[in-house]
C-alpha positions as CSV (number, residue, x, y, z in Angstrom):
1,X,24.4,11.2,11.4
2,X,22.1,8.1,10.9
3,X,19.7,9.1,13.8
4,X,19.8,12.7,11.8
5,X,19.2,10.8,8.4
6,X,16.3,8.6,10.0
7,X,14.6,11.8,11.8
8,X,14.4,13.8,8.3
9,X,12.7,10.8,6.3
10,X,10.2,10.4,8.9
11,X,9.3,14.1,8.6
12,X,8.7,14.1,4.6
13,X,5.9,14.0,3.3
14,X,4.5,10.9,1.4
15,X,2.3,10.7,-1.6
16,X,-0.6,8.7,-0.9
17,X,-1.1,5.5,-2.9
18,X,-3.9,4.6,-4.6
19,X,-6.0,1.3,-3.2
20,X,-6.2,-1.8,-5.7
21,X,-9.2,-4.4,-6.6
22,X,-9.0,-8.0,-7.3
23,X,-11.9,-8.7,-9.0
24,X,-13.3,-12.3,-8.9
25,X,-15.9,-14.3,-11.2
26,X,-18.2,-16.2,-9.1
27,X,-20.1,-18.0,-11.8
28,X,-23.1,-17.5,-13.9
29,X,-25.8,-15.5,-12.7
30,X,-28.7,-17.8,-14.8
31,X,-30.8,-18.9,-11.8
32,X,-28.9,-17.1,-9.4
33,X,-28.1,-14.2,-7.5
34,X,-26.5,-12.1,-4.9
35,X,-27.7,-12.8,-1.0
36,X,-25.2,-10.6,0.8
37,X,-21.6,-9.9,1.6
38,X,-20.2,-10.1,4.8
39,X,-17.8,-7.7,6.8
40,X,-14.7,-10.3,5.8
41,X,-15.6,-9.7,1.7
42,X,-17.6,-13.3,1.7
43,X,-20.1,-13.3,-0.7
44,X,-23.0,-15.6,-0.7
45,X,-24.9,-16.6,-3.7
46,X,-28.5,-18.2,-3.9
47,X,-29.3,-20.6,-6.5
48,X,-31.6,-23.1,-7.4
49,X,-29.1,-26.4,-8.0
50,X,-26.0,-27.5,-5.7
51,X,-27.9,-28.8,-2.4
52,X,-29.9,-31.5,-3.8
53,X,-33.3,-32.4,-5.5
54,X,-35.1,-31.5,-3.0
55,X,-33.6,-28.1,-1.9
56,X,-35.4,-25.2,-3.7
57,X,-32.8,-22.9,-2.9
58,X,-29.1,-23.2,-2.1
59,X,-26.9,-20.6,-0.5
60,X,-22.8,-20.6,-1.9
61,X,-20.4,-18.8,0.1
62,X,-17.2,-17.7,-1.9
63,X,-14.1,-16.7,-0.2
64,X,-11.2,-15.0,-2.2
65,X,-13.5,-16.2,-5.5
66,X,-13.1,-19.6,-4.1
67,X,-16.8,-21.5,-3.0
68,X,-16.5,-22.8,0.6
69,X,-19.7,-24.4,1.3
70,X,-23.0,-25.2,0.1
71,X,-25.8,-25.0,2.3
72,X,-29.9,-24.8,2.1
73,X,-30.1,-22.6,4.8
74,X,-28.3,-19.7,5.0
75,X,-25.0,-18.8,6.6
76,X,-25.1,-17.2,9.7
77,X,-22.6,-14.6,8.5
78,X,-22.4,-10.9,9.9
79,X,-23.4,-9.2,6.6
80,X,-22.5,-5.8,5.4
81,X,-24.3,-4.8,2.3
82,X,-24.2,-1.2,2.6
83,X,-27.5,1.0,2.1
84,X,-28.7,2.8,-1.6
85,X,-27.0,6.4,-1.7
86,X,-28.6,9.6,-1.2
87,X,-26.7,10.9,-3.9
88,X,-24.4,10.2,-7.5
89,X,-21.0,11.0,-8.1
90,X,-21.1,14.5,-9.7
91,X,-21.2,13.7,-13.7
92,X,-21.9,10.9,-13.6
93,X,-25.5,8.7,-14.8
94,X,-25.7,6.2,-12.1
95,X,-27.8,3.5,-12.7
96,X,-27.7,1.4,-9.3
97,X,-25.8,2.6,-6.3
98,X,-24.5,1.6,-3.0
99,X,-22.8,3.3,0.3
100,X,-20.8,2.0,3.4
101,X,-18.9,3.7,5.6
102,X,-17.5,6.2,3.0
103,X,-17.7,3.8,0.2
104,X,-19.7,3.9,-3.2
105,X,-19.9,1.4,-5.5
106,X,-22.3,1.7,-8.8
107,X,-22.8,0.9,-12.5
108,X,-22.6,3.6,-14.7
109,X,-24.9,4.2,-18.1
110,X,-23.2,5.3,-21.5
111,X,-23.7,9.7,-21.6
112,X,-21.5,11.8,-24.2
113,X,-18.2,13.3,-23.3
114,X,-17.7,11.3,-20.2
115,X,-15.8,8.0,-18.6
116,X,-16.8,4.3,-20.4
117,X,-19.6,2.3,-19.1
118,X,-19.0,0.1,-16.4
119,X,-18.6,-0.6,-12.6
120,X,-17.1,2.3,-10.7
121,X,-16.4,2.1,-6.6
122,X,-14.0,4.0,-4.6
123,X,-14.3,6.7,-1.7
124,X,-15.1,10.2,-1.9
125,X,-13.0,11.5,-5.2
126,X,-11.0,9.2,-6.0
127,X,-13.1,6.3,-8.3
128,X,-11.6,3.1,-9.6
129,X,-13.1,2.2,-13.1
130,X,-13.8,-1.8,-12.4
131,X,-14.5,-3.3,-15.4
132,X,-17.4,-2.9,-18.6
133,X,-20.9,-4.5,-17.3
134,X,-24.1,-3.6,-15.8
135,X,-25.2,-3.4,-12.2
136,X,-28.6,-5.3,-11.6
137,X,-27.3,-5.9,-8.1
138,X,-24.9,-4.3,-5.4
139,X,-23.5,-4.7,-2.6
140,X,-20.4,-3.3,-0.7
141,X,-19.0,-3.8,2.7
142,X,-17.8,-1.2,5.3
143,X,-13.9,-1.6,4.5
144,X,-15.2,-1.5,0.6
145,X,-15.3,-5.4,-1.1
146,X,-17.8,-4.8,-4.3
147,X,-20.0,-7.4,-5.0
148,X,-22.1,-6.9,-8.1
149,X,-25.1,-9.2,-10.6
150,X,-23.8,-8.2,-14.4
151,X,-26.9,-8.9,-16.2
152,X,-25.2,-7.8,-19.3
153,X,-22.6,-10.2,-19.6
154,X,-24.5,-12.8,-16.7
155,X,-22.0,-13.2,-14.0
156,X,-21.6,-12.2,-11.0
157,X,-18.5,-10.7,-9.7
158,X,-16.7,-9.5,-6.6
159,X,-13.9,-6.4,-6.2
160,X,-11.5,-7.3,-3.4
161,X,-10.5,-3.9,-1.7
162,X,-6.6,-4.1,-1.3
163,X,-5.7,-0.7,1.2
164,X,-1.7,0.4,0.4
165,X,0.8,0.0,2.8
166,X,1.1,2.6,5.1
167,X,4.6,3.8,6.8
168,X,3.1,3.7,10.2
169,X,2.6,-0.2,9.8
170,X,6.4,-0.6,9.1
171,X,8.2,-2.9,11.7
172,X,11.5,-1.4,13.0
173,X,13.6,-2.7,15.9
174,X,12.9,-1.6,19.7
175,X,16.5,-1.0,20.1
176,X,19.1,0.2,17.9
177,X,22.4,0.0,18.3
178,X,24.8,3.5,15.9
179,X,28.1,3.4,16.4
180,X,29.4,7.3,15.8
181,X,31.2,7.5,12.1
182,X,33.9,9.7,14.7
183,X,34.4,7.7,17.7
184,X,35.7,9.7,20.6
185,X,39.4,8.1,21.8
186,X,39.3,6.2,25.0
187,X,40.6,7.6,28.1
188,X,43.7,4.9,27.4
189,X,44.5,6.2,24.4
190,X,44.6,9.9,25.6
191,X,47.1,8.9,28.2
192,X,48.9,7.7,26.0
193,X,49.1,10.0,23.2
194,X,49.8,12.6,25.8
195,X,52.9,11.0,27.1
196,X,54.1,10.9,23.7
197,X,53.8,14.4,23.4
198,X,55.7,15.7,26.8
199,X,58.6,13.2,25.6
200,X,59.1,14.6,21.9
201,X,59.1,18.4,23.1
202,X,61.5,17.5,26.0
203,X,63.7,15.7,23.1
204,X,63.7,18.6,21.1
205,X,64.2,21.4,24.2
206,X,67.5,18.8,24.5
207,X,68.5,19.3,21.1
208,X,68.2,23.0,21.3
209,X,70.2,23.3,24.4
210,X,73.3,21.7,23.0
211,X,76.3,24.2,22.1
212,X,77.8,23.5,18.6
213,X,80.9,21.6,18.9
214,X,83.4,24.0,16.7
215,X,85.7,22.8,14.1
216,X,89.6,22.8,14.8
């Protein structure tokens, strides 16, 4: 019964969850901006200040929101900033966009009857509403980290991809041990019982075979 009850729920079907963003501030974008994001969702920021008087220009990188290292040359990362797109979402007025590997991230201007303004990424139809803001600069990664220059409010921000769990990434045991709910009786056992049985019908065959003793 358990191997039955474990075969069925693998064969149902599962919704599919949604993915969900952390989204990071990385500081004032006054004298600074967005250099590139790399295929782990480190994002490196140029500025003016942070390497020393005479360093025009210093490069941050941020991991997990968190800044690593300051440098005045910059970090030999692998970047991943995606490419523009050749296309908008349908109904919506994009302002700045950006594609990778399936992903879209872009800011989206204020039109009647439609979603608010803001910061929008996703992949193909389903799109996750970010946060309010303005896109002066994008970038997204192939596995579909956001990073983004809000001129409006003058930070610049970062949208962590977190992908749902997925049944197939489950750990089970190699080896499983199901012990029957009906457990067939040892060979003992049957032995047993069936001597039992050949005694009681020869004890009753007895009793029948008696004569009845009549009273005087």
């Amino acid at each position: 019964m358990v191997v039955v009850a474990v075969a069925m729920l693998l064969g149902l079907s599962r919704p599919a969850a949604a993915d969900s963003y952390t989204v990071l501030n990385l500081g004032t974008d006054n004298g600074r901006g967005i250099y590139g994001i790399d295929t782990a969702g480190d994002v490196v920021v140029w500025g003016g200040t942070g390497c020393g008087y005479s360093t025009p220009t210093c490069y941050t990188t941020y991991a997990n929101g968190v800044a690593t290292s300051d440098t005045s040359i910059a970090p030999s990362l692998i970047f991943d900033d995606g490419s523009p797109c050749s296309s908008s979402p349908a109904g919506f007025n994009v302002s700045k966009s950006v594609c990778n590997n399936g992903w879209i991230g872009f800011g989206a201007l204020f039109y009647p009857g439609a979603g608010p303004i803001g910061l929008y990424t996703g992949s193909g139809s389903y799109l996750d509403y970010l946060r309010g803001g303005t896109a002066d600069q994008v970038f997204l990664n192939s596995i579909g980290d956001f990073a983004w220059d809000d001129g409006q409010n003058d930070y610049i921000y970062v949208a962590i991809r977190t992908p749902p769990p997925t049944f197939g990434a489950l750990s089970f045991p190699e080896t499983q041990e199901f012990v029957p709910a009906d457990p067939s009786p040892e060979p003992s056992s049957l032995v047993l019982a069936g001597t039992g049985l050949v005694l009681f019908v020869a004890a009753v065959r007895r009793k029948a075979s008696r004569r009845p003793i009549p009273y005087s």
